[in-house]
C-alpha positions in Angstrom: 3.9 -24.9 7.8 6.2 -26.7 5.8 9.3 -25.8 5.2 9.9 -25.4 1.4 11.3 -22.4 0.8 8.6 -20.7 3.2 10.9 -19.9 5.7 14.2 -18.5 4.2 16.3 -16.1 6.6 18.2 -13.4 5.1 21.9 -13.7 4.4 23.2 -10.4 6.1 24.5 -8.3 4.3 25.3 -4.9 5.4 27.5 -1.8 5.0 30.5 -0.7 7.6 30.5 3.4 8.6 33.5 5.0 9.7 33.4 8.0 12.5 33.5 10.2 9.4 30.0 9.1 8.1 32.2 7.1 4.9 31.5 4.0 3.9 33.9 0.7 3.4 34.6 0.5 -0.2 36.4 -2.4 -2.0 37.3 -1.1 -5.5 38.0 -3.4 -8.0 41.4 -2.3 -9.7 44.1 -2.9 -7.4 41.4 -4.7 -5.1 42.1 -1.6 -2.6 40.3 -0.8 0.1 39.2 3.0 1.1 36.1 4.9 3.1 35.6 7.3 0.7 31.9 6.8 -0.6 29.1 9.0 1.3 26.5 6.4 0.7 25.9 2.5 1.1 25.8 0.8 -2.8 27.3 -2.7 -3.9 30.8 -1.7 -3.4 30.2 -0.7 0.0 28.5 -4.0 0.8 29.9 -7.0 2.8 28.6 -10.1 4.2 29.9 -12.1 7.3 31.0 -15.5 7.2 32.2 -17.7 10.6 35.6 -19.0 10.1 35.8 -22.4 9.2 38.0 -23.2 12.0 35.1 -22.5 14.1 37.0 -20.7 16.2 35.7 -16.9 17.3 37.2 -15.2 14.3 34.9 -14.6 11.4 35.8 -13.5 7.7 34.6 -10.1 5.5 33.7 -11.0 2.2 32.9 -7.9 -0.4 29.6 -8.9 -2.0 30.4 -6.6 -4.9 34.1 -8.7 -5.6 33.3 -11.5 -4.2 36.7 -11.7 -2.4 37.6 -11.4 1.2 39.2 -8.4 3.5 42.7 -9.5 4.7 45.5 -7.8 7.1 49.3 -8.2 6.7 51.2 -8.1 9.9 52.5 -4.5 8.4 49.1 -3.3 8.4 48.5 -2.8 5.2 44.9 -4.5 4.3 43.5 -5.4 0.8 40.6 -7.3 -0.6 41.9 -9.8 -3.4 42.2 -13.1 -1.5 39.9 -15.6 -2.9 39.9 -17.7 -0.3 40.2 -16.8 3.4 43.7 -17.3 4.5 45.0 -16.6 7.9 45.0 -13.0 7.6 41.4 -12.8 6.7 40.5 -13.7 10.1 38.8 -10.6 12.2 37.4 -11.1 15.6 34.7 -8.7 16.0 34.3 -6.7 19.1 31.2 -5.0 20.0 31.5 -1.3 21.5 28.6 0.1 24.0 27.8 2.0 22.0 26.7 -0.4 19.5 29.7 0.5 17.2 32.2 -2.5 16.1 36.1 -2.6 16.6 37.7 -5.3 13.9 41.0 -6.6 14.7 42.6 -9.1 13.2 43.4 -12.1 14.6 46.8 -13.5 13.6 48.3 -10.1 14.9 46.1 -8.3 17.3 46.3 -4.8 15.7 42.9 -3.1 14.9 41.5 -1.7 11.7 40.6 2.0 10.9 41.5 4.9 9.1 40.1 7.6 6.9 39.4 7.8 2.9 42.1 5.4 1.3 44.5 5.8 4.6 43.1 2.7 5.9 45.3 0.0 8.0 45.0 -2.9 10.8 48.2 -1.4 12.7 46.4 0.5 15.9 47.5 -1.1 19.1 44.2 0.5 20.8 40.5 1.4 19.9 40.0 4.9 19.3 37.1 6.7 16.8 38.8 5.5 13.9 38.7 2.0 14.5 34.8 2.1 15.2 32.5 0.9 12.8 28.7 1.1 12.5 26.7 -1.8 10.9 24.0 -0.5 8.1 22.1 -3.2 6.9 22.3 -3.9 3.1 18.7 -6.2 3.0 15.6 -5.1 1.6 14.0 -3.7 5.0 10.9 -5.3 5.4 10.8 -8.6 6.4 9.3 -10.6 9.2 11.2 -11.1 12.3 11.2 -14.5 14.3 12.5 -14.8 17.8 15.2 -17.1 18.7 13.8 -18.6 21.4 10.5 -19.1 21.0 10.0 -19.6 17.6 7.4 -17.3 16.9 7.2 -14.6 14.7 6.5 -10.6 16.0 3.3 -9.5 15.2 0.9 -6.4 15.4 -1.4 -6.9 18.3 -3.9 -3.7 17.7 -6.4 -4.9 20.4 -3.3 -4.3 23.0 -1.5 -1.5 21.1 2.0 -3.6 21.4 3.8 -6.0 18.9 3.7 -9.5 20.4 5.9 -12.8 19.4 3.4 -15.3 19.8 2.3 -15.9 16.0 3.3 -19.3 14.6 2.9 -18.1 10.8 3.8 -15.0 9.4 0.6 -14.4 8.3 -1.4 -11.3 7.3 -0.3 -8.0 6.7 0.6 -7.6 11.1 3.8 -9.8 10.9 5.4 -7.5 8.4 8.0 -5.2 10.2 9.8 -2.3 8.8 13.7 -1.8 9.5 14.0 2.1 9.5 18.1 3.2 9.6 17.9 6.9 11.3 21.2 8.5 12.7 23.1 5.5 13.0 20.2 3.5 14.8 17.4 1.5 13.8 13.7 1.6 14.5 11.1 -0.9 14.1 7.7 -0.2 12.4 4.7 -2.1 12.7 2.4 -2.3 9.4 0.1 0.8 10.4 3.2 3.0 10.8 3.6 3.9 14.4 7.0 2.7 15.9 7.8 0.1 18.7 9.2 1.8 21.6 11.4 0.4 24.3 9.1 0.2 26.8 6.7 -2.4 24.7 4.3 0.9 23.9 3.4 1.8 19.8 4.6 5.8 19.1 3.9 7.9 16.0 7.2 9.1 15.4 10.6 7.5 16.1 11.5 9.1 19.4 14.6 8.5 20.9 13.5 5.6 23.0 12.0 3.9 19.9 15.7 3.8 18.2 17.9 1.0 19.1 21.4 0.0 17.9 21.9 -2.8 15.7 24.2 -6.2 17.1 24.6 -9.2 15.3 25.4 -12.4 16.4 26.1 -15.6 14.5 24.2 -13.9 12.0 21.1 -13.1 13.9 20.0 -9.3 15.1 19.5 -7.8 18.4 18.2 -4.3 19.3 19.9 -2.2 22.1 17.8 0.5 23.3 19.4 3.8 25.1 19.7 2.3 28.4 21.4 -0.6 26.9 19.2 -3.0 27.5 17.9 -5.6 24.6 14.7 -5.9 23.1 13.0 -9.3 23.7 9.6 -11.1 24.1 8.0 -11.2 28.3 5.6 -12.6 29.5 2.7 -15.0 28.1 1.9 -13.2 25.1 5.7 -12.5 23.8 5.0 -8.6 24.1 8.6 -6.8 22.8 10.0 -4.5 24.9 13.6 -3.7 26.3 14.5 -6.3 28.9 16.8 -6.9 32.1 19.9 -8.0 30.2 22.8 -5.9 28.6 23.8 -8.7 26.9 22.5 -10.3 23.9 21.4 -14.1 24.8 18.9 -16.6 23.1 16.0 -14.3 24.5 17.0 -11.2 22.9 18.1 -12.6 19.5 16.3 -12.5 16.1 16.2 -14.0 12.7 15.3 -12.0 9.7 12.9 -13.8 7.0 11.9 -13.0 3.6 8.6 -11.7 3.4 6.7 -13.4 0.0 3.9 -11.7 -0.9 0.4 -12.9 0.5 -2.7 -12.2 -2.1 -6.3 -12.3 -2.3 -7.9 -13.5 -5.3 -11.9 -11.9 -6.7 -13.2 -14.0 -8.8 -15.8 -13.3 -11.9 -18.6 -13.7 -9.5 -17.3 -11.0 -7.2 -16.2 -13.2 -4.5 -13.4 -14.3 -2.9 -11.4 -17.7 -3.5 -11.1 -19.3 -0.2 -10.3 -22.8 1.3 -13.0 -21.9 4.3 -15.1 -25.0 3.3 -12.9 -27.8 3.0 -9.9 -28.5 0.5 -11.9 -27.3 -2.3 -10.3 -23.8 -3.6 -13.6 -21.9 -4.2 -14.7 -18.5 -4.7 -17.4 -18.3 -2.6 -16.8 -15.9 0.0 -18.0 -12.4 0.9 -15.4 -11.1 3.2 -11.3 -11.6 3.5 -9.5 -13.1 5.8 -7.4 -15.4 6.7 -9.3 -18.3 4.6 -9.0 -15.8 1.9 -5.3 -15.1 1.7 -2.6 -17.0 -0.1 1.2 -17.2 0.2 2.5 -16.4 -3.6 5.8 -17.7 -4.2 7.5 -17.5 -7.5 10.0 -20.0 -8.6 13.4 -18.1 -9.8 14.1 -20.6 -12.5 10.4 -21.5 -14.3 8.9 -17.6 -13.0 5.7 -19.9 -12.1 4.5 -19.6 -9.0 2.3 -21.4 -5.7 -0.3 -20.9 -3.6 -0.1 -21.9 -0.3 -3.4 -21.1 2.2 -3.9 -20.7 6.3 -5.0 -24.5 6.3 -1.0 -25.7 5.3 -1.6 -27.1 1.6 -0.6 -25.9 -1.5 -2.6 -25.6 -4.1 -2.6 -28.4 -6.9 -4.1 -30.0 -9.8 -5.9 -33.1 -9.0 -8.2 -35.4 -10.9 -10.5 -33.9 -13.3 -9.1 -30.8 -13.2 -10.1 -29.7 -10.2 -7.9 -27.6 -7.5 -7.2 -28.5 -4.4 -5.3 -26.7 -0.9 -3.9 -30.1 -0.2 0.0 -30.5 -1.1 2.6 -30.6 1.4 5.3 -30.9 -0.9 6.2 -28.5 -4.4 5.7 -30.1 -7.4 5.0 -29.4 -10.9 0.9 -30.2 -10.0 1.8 -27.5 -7.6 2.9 -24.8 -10.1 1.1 -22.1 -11.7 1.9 -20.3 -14.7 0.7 -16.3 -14.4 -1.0 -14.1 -17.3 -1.2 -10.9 -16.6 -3.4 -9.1 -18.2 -4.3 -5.5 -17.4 -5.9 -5.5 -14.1 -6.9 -8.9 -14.1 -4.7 -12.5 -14.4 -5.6 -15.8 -15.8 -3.7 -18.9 -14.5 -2.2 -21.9 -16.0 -1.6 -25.3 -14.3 0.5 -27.9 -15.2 -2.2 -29.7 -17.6 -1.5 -26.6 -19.7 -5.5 -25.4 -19.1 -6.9 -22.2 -17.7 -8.3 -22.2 -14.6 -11.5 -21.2 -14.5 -14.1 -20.7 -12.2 -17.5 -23.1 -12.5 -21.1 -22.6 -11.6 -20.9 -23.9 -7.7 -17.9 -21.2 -7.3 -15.3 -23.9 -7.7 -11.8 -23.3 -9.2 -10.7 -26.1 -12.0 -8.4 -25.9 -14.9 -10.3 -27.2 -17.4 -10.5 -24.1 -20.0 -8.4 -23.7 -23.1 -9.1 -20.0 -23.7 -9.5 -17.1 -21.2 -12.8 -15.9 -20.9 -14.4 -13.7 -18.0 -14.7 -16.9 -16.1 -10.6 -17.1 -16.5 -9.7 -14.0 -15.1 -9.0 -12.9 -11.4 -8.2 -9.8 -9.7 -5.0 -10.2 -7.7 -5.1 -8.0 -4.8 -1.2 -7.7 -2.4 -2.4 -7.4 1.2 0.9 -7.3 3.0 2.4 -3.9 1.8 0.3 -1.5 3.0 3.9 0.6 2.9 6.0 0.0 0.5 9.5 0.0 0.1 11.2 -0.3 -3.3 14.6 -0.8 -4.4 16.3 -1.5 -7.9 19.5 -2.3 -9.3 20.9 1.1 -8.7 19.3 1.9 -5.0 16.1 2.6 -3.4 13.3 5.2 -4.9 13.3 8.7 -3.5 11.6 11.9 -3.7 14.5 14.4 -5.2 15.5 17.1 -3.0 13.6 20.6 -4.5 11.4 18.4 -6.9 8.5 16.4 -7.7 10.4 13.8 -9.4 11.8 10.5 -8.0 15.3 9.5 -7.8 16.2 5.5 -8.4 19.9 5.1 -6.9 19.4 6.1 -3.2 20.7 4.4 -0.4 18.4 5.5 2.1 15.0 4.6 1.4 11.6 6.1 1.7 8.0 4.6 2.7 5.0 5.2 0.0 1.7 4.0 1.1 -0.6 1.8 -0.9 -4.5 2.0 -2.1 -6.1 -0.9 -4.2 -8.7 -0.2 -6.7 -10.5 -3.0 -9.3 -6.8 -4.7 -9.7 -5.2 -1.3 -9.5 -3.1 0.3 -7.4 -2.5 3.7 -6.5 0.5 5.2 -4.5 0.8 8.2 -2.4 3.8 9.3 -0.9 5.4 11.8 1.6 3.1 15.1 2.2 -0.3 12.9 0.9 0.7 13.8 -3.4 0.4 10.3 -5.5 2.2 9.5 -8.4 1.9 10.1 -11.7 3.4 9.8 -14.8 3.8 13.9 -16.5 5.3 14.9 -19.5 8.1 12.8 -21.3 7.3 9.8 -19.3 9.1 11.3 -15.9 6.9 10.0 -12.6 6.1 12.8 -10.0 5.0 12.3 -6.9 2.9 15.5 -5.9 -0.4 14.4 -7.6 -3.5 16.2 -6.2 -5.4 12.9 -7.6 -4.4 9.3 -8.0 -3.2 7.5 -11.1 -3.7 3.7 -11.1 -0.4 1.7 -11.4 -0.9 -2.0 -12.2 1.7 -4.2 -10.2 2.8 -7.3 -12.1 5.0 -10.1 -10.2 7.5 -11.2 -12.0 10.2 -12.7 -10.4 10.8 -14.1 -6.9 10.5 -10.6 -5.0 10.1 -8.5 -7.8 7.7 -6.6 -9.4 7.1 -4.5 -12.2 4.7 -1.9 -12.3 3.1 -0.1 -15.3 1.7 2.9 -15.9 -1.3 4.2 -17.7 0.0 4.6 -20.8 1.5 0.8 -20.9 5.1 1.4 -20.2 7.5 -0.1 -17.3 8.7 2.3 -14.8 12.5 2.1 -14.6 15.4 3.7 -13.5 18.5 4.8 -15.7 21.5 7.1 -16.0 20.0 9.9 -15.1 19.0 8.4 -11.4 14.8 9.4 -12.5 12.4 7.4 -12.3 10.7 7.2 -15.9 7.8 5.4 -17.4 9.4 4.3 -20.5 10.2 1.0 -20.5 8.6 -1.8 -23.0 9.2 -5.1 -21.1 9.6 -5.7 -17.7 13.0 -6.7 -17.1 16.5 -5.2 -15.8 16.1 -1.4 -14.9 12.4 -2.2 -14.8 12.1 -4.7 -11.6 11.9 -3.6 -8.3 12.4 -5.6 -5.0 9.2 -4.9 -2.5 
């Protein structure tokens, strides 16, 4: 699988809880620092970088200012520098329990505090100098171990997760991040939860919750025994290990997870590269023949198809479309219509693609006809996560309505009908757009959403009556929105 852009690890970014449940808050007047806020939003989140010196000491840089946490020898700490001096440098020390101590460097004091008494003048560690890493990342992603260089997968046959998978692909290698109580869990695509000893649960019991460590910017999972999660045996099954420390074995990256698509065709079948490098729709069933990598360029908002075989689509002589590209070019680049619950495609000759009599893809059309248009099925979120520019969507406390400017987020589960999709949520109710455009979530039956994608993992989704769902001042989700831009994107 080539490498471009197809394997991206996450920067992490994450926020940093106090013992009294507040978050680390850089405000922008008087670049202060406090741990007032309740909940984990841009000005609560910060993103490690190693020291240049590449020495032990690493630097805290707000995402939100864009500016790094510093310590005076007086203890007083602020976030203005911008550029990491010699009292930006933290070592970090990891607790047993999972928690962080930060202290600085140059003068050995520790931070900690409460609200805006904050300071790096503590001589020891005590509850106030502890720190609890909340990851600020969208939370499903695929996970790759360190070691072997494969990524975790659902194995259903053996009712375990196994890292033994040399693509991410299908809708098994997607893995859920849930944040519970300080911990995290990890959820496989059908919903149950791994626990430590390698074994899938329903529910995330306390031996399925580990504490999060992070290590030159990779992730490792501590269960309650303090042992690490990492991949035994043949197979690479996950389960809690022999060592209390995190080495090669028990570290992870985190990758973005693009979304993978299937494509119906006019004749009801599916595109496919099963018979050689031809794209075709000539297939029956899907699988992994039948399911393409979509990734949309942030710049042009065209997009690529890359299949199981390793080749990108591309437009080759005559029109016709071929899985064969290694590389990303502008033959490589498809421009999407969407139109209702079907899409029509544009290469880079500036033609439809189209499909012909012998179920063979070609852009050779200069108007969209039945011929032109696809449904475009997402088979990798069979839950879904979605977060916008205020915070992740949530059912409101005593409601049926949704909130948009969360910081925990929720799971909705996904149905797909002719090009449609329908989305249920907590207690079985699907969504659906009432009176005034408002979207509640208690629906005894399902409206159809159509899910448009838009930019590099985003989406916009529209209702029945044609309008965006976005979020706004008053924290609702609404179907009111014209284009889909802004408010009106959400990351998946």
């Amino acid at each position: 699988m080539p490498t471009n852009g197809l394997h991206q690890v996450l920067k992490i970014q994450f926020g940093l809880v106090n013992d009294a449940d507040r978050y680390l808050t850089a405000e922008s007047f008087g670049f202060k620092v406090n741990a007032s806020a309740p909940s984990l939003k841009r000005k609560q989140t910060w993103v490690l970088e190693p020291d240049p010196g590449q020495g032990a000491a690493v630097l805290l840089r707000s995402n939100h200012l864009g500016r790094y946490l510093s310590a005076q020898e007086d203890g007083r700490v602020a976030c203005e520098a911008e550029r990491p001096g010699r009292d930006c440098r933290f070592l970090v020390l990891p607790q047993p329990d999972g928690r962080w101590a930060l202290q600085s460097e140059p003068h050995g004091r520790f931070f900690g505090g409460t609200e805006d008494r904050l300071s790096c003048f503590a001589t020891a560690i005590s509850p106030a100098e502890l720190w609890t890493v909340h990851l600020a990342i969208h939370p499903q992603a695929h996970l790759l171990s360190v070691s072997r260089r494969r990524y975790v997968h659902l194995c259903p046959q053996e009712d375990e997760m196994t890292a033994d998978s040399d693509t991410p692909w299908g809708v098994g290698a997607l893995v859920t991040l849930i944040f519970q109580n300080r911990q995290y869990c990890l959820q496989a695509c059908d919903g149950r939860y791994l626990r430590s000893d390698g074994r899938l649960v329903g529910g995330p019991e306390p031996h399925a919750r580990y504490t999060l460590g992070v290590k030159a910017g990779r992730l490792a999972f501590k269960d309650r025994d303090g042992r690490y999660l990492a991949p035994g045996g043949p197979a690479g099954t996950l389960r809690a290990g022999r060592s209390t420390r995190p080495g090669k074995d028990e570290l992870f990256d985190l990758e973005e997870s693009h979304p993978q698509v299937v494509l119906v065709a006019a004749n009801h079948r599916y595109v496919s590269v099963r018979q050689g490098v031809n794209v075709s729709a000539n297939q029956d069933e899907e699988l992994h023949h039948e399911t393409f990598l979509m990734q949309i360029d942030q710049e042009t908002k065209k997009c690529t198809f890359y299949s199981s075989t390793g080749g990108y689509w591309t437009l080759v002589t005559h029109g016709g479309i071929h899985a064969t590209a290694t590389q990303v070019s502008a033959n490589t680049m498809f421009e999407v219509e969407w139109r209702g619950r079907r899409v029509a495609l544009k290469a880079s000759n500036g033609r439809y693609v189209c499909m012909k009599k012998n179920g063979q893809l070609a852009a050779t059309s200069d108007f969209v006809g039945e011929d032109e248009q696809f449904i475009l099925k997402l088979i990798n979120r069979p839950i879904l996560v979605l977060r916008g520019l205020d915070g992740f969507i949530c059912h409101r406390r005593g409601s049926n309505q949704l909130d948009t400017n969360r910081s925990v987020y929720e799971i909705f589960h996904l149905s797909f009908s002719d090009g449609a999709y329908q989305i249920r949520g907590r207690g079985g109710g699907f969504w659906y757009t009432g009176s005034h455009g408002s979207v509640c979530s208690d629906g005894e039956r399902a409206e159809d959403f159509l899910f448009e994608f838009r930019e590099r993992g985003r989406l916009a989704i529209r209702a029945g009556s044609g309008k965006y769902l976005r979020g706004g001042a008053s924290g609702l989700l609404r179907a009111d929105a014209d284009t889909p831009a802004g408010l009106a994107l959400w990351e998946y």
